[in-house]
C-alpha positions in Angstrom: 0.0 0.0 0.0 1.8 2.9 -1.3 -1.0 5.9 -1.9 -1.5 8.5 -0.3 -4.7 8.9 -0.7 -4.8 5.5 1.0 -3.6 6.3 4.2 -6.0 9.4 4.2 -9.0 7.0 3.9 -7.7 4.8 6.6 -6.9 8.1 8.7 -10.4 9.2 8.1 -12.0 6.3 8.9 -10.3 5.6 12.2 -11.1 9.3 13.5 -14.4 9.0 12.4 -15.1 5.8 14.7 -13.5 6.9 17.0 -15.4 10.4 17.3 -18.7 9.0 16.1 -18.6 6.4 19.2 -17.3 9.2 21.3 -20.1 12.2 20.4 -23.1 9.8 20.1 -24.3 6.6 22.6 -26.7 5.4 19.9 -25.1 2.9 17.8 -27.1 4.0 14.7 -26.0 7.3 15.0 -22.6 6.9 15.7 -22.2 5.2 12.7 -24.2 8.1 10.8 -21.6 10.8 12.2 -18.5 8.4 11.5 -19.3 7.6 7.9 -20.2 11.9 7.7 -17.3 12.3 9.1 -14.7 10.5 7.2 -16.9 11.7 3.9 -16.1 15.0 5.2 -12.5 14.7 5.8 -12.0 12.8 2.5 -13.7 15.7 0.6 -12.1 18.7 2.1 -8.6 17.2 1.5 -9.5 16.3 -2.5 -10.8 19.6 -2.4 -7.9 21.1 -0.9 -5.3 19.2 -3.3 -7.2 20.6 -6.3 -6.9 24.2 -4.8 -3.2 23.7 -4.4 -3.0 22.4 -7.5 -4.6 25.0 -9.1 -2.9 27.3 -7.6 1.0 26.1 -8.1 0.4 25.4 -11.9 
C-alpha cells in the first residue's frame, strides 16, 4: 500500500469511529456521524489538493 490517498481514507475512517462512538451513545447514530465524518475529511482534503494544484500550476 503505497497511496497517499490511502492512508488518508484509513486516517479518516479511524477518527471518524472513534469520534462517532465518542459524540453519540446510539449505535445507529454513531455510525451516521462516523461515515459523515470520514466523507467530510476525505472531501475537504480532494478539495484542498485541487486548490493547491490549481494554484502552483
Amino acid at each position: 500500500m503505497h497511496s497517499h490517498f490511502l492512508y488518508l481514507c484509513f486516517f479518516a475512517v479511524a477518527v471518524g469511529v472513534v469520534l462517532g462512538a465518542m459524540l453519540r451513545s446510539d449505535r445507529r447514530e454513531a455510525i451516521r456521524l462516523g461515515i459523515y465524518i470520514s466523507l467530510g475529511l476525505v472531501g475537504t482534503a480532494v478539495a484542498l489538493a485541487w486548490v493547491m494544484y490549481f494554484l502552483s500550476s
